[in-house]
SELO-192033 format. One record per residue: residue in three letters; z, x, y of N, C-alpha, C, O in turn. Coordinates in pm, 1 decimal. Last residue first. Layout:
N
{"ala"; {Z; X; Y}; {Z; X; Y}; {Z; X; Y}; {Z; X; Y}}
...
REM end
This chain:
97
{"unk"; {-4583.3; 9044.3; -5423.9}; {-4574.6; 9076.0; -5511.2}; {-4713.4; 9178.1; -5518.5}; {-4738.7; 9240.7; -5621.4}}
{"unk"; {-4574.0; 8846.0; -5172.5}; {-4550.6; 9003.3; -5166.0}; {-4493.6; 9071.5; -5289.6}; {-4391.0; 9139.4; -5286.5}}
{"unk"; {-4739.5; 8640.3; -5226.3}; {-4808.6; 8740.1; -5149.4}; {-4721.2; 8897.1; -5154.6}; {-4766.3; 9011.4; -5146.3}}
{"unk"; {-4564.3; 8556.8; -5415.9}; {-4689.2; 8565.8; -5462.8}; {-4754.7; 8656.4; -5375.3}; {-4823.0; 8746.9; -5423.4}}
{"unk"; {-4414.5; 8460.4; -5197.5}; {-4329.4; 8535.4; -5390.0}; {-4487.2; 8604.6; -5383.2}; {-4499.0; 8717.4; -5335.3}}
{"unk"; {-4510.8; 8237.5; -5066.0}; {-4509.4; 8410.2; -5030.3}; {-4428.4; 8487.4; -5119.7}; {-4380.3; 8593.4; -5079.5}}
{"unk"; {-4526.6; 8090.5; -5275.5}; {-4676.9; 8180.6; -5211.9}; {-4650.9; 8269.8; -5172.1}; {-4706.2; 8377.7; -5193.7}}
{"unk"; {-4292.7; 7995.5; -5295.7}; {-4327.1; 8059.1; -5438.7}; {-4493.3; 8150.3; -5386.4}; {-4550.4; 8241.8; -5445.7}}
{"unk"; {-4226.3; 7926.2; -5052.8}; {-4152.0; 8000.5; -5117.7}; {-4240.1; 8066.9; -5234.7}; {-4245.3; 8188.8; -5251.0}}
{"unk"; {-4455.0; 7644.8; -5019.4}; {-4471.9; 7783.7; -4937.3}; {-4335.7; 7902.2; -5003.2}; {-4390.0; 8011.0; -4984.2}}
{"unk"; {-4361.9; 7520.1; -5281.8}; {-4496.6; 7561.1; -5239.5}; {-4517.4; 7709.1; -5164.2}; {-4560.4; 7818.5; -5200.6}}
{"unk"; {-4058.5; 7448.4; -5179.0}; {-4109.0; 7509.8; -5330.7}; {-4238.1; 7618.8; -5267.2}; {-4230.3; 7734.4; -5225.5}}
{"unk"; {-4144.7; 7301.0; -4963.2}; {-4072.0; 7453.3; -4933.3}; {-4042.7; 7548.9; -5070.1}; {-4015.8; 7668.9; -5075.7}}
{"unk"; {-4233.3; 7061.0; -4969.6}; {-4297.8; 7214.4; -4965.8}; {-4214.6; 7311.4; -4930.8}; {-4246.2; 7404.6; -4856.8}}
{"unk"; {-4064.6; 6960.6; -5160.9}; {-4144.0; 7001.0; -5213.0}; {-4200.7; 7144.2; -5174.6}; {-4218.1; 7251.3; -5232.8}}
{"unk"; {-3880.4; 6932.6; -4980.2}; {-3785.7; 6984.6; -5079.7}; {-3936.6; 7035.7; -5186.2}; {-3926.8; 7125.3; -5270.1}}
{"unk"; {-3992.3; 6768.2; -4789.4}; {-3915.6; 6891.8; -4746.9}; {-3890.6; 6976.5; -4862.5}; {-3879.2; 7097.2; -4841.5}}
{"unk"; {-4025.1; 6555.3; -4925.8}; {-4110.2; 6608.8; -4875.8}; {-4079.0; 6753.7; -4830.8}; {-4161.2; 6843.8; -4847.7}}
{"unk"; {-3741.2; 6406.1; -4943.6}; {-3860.7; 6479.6; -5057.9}; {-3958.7; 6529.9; -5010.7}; {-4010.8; 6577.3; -5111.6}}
{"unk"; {-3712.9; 6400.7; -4647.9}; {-3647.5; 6512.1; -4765.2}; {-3683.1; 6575.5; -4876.4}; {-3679.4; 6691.9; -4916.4}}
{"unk"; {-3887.3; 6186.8; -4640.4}; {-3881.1; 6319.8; -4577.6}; {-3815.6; 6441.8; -4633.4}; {-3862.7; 6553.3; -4655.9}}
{"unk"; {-3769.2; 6010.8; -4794.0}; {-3911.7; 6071.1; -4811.6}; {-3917.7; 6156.2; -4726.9}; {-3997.2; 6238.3; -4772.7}}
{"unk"; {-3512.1; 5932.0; -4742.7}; {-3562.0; 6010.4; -4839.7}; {-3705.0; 6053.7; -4862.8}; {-3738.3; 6130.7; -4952.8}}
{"unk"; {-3573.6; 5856.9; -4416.4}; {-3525.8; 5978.7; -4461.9}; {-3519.9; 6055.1; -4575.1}; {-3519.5; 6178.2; -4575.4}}
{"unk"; {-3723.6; 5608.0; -4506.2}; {-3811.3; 5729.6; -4435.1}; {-3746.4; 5901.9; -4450.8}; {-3802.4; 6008.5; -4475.8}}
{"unk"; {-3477.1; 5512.7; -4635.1}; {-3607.6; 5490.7; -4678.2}; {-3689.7; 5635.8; -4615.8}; {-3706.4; 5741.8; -4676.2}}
{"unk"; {-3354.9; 5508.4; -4375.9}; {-3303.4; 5534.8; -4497.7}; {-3424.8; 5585.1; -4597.2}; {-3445.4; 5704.4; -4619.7}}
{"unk"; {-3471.4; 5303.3; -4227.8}; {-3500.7; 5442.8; -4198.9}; {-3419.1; 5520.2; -4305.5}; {-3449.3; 5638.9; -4293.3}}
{"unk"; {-3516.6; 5092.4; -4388.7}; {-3560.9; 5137.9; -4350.7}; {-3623.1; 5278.9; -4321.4}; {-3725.7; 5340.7; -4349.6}}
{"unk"; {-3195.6; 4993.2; -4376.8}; {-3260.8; 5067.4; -4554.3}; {-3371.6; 5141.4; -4487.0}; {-3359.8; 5262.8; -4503.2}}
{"unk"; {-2890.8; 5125.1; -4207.3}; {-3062.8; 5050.4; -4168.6}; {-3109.2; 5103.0; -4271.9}; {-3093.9; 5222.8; -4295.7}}
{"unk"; {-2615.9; 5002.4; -4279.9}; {-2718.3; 5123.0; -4334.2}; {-2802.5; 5040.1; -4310.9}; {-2815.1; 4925.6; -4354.4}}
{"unk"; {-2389.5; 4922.4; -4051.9}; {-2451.3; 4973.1; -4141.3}; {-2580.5; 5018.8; -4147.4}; {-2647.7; 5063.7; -4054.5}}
{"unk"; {-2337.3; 5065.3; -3779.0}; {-2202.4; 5021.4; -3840.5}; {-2257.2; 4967.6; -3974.2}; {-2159.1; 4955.8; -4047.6}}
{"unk"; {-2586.9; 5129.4; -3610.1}; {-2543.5; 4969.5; -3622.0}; {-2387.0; 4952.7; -3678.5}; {-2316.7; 4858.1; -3643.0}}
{"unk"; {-2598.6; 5399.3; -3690.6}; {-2585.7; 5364.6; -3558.1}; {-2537.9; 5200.5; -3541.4}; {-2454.3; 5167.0; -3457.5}}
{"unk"; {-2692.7; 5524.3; -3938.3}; {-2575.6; 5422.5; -3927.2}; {-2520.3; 5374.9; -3796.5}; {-2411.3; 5318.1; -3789.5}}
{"unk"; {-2948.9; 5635.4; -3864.0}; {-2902.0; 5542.3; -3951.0}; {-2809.1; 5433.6; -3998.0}; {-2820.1; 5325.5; -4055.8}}
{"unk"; {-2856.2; 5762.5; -3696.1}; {-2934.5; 5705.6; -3632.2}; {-2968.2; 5616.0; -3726.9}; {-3019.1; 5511.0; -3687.6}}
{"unk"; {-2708.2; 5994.7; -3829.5}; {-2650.9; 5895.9; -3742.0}; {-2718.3; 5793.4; -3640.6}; {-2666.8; 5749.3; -3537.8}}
{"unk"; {-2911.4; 6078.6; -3994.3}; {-2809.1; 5991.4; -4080.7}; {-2744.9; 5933.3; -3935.9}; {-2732.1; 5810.9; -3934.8}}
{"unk"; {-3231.4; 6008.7; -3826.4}; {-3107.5; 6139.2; -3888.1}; {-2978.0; 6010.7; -3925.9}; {-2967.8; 5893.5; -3889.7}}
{"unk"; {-3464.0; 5875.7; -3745.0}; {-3409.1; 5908.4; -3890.0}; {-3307.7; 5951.2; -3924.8}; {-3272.7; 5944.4; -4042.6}}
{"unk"; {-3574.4; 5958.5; -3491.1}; {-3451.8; 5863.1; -3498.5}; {-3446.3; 5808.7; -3664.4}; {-3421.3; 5690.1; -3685.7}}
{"unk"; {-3658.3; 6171.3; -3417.6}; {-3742.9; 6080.7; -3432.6}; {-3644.0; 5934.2; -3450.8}; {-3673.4; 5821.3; -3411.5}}
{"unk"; {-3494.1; 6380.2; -3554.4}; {-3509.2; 6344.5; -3407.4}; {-3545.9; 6239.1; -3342.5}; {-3495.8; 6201.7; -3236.5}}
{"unk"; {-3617.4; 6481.5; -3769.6}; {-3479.2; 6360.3; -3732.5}; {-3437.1; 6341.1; -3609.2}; {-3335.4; 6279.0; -3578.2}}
{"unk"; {-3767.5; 6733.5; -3771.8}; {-3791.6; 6553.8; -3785.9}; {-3728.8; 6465.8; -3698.5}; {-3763.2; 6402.0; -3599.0}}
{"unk"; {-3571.9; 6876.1; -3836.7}; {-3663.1; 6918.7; -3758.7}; {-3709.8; 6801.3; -3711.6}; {-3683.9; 6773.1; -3594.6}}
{"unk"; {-3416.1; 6809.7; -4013.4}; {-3320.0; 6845.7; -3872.7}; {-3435.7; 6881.6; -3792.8}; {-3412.0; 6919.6; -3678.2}}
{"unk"; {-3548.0; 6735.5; -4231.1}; {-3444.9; 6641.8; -4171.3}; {-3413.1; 6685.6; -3999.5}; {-3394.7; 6614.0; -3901.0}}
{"unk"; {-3671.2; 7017.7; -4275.1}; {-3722.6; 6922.3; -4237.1}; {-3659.6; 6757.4; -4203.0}; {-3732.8; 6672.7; -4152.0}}
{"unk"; {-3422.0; 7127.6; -4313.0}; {-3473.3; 7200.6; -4235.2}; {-3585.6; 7061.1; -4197.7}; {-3572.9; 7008.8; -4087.1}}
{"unk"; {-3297.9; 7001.3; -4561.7}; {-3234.1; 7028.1; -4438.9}; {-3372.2; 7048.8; -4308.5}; {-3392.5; 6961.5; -4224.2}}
{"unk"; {-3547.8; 7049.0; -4720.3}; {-3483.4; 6923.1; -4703.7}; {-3430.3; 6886.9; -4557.0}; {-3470.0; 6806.7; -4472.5}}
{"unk"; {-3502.1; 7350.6; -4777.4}; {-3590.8; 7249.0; -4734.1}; {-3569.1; 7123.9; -4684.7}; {-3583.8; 7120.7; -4562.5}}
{"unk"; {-3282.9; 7410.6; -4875.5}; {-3361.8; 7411.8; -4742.7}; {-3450.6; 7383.3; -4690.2}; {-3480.4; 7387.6; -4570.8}}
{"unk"; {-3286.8; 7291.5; -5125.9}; {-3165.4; 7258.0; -4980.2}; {-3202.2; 7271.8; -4858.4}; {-3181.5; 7200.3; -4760.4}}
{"unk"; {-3462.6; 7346.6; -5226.4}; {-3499.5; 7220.7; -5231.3}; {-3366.3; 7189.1; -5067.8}; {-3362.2; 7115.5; -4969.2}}
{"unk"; {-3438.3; 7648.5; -5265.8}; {-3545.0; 7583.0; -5144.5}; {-3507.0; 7439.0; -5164.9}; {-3542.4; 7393.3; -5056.3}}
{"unk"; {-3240.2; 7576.8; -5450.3}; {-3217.0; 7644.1; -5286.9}; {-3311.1; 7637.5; -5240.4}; {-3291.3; 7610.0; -5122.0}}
{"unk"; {-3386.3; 7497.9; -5683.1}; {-3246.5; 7440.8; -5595.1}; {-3227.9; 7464.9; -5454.4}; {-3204.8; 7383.8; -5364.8}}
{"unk"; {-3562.4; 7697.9; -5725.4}; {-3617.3; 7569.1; -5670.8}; {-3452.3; 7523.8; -5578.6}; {-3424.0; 7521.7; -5458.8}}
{"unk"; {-3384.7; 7902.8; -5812.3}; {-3443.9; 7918.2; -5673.9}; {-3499.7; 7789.4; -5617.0}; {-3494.7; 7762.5; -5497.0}}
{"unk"; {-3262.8; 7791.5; -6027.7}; {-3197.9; 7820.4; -5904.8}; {-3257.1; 7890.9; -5771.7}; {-3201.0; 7922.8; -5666.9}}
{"unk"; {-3475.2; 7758.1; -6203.6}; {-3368.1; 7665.9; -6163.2}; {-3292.5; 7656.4; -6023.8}; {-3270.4; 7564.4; -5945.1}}
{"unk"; {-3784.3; 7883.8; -6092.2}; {-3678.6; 7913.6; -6182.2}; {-3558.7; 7805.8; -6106.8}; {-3553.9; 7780.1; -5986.5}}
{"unk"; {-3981.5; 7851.7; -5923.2}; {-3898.7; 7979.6; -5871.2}; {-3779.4; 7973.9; -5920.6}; {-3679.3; 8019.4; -5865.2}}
{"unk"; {-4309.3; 7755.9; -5946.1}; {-4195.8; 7714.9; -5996.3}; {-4103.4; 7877.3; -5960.4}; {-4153.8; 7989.0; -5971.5}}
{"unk"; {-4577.9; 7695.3; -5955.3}; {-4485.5; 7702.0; -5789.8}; {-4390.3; 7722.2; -5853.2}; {-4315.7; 7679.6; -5765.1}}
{"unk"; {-4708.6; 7667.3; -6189.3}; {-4739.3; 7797.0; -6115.9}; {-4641.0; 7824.3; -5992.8}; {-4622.6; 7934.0; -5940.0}}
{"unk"; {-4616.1; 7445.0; -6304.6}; {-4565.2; 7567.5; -6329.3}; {-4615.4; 7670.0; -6259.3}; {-4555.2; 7776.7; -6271.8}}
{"unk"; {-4566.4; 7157.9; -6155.9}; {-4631.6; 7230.8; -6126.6}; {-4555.7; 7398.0; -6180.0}; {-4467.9; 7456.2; -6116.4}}
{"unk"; {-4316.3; 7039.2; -6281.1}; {-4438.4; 6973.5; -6264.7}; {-4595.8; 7081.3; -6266.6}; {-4692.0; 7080.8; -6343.5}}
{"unk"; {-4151.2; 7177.3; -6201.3}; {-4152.2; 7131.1; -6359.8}; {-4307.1; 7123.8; -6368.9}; {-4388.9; 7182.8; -6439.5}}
{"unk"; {-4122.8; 7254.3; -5928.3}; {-4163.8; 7356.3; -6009.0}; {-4149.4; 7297.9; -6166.4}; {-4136.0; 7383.7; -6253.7}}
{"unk"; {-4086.4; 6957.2; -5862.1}; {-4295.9; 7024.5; -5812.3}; {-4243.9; 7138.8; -5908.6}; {-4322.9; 7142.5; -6003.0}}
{"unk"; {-3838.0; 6890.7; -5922.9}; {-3966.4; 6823.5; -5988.5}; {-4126.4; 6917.7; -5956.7}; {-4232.2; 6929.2; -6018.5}}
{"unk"; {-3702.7; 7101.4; -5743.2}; {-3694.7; 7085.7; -5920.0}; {-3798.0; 7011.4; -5990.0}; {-3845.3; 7050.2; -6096.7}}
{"unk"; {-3751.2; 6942.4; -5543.9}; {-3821.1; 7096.7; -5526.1}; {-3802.2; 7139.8; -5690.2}; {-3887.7; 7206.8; -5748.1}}
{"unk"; {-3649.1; 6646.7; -5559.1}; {-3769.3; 6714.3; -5582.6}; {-3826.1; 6872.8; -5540.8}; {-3943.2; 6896.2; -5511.3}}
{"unk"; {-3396.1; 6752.5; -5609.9}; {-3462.1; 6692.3; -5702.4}; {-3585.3; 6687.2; -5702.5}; {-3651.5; 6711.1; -5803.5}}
{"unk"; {-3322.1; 6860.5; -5374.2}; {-3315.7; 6956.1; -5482.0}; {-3383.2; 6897.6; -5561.4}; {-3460.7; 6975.5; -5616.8}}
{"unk"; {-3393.9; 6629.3; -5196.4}; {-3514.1; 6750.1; -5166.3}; {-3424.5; 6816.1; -5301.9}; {-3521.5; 6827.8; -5376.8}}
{"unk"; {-3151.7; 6455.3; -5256.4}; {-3297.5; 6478.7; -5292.5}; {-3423.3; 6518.6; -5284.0}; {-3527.1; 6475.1; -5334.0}}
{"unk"; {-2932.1; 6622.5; -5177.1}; {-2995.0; 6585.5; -5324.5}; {-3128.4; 6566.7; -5345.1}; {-3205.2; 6628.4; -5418.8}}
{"unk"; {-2968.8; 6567.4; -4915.1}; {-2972.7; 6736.2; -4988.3}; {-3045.6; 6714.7; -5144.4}; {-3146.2; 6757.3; -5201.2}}
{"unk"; {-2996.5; 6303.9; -4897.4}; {-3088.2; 6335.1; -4858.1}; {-3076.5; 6515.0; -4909.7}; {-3179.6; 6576.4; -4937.2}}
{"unk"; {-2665.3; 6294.4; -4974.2}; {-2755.6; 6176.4; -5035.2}; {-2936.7; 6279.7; -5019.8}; {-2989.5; 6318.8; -5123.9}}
{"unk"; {-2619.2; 6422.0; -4768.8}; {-2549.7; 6466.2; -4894.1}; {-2668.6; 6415.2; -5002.9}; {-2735.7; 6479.2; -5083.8}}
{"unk"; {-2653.5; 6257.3; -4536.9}; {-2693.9; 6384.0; -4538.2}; {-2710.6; 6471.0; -4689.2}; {-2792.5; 6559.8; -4713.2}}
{"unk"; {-2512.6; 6010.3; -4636.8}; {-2648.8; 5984.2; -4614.6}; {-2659.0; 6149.9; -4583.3}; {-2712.1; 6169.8; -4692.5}}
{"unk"; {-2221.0; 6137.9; -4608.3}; {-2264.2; 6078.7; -4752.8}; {-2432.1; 6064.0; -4729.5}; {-2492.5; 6117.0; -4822.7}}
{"unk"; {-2214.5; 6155.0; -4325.9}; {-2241.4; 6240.1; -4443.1}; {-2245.9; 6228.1; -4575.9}; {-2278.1; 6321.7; -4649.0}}
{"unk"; {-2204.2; 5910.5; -4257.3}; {-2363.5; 6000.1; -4250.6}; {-2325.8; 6150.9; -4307.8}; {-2407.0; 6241.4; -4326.6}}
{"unk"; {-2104.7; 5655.8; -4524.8}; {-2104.7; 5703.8; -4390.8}; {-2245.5; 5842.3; -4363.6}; {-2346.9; 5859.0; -4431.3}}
{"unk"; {-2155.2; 5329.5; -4629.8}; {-2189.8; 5469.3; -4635.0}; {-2157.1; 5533.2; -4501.1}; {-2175.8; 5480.6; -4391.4}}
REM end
């Protein structure tokens, strides 16, 4: 793998889960294509905020392969990213409605 395939890898899956909390949860939900795009930015935003920490895809492949590990930590961060940024998106929908 290289680290943009592991960045690509980690977009996906904050969309998948910012698509899962608005299935899941119908009150957060901001319709197909809004979950999608928080799930990107989310994701991103908490990767690049984080990843510092020594998670980011090139701190992943720093050996020449894939530490599963922090691999591991990076999709859960992402999913994590991809959730709340459903959450806080669809509140402030809500506050300035």
């Amino acid at each position: 793998m290289t680290d943009t395939l592991i960045s690509l890898i980690s977009i996906v899956i904050g969309i998948i889960a910012a698509n899962l909390t608005g299935l899941v949860f119908k009150k957060y939900t901001l319709k197909i294509i809004g979950n999608t795009i928080a799930g990107v930015f989310g994701s991103i935003l908490l990767i690049k905020s984080f990843g510092r920490l020594g998670f980011d895809p090139k701190a992943i492949m720093q050996s020449g392969s894939v530490d599963y590990n922090l691999f591991t930590l990076n999709a859960m961060v992402s999913f994590c990213g991809g959730v709340l940024a459903v959450i806080l998106l669809s509140k402030l929908r809500a506050k300035t409605n």
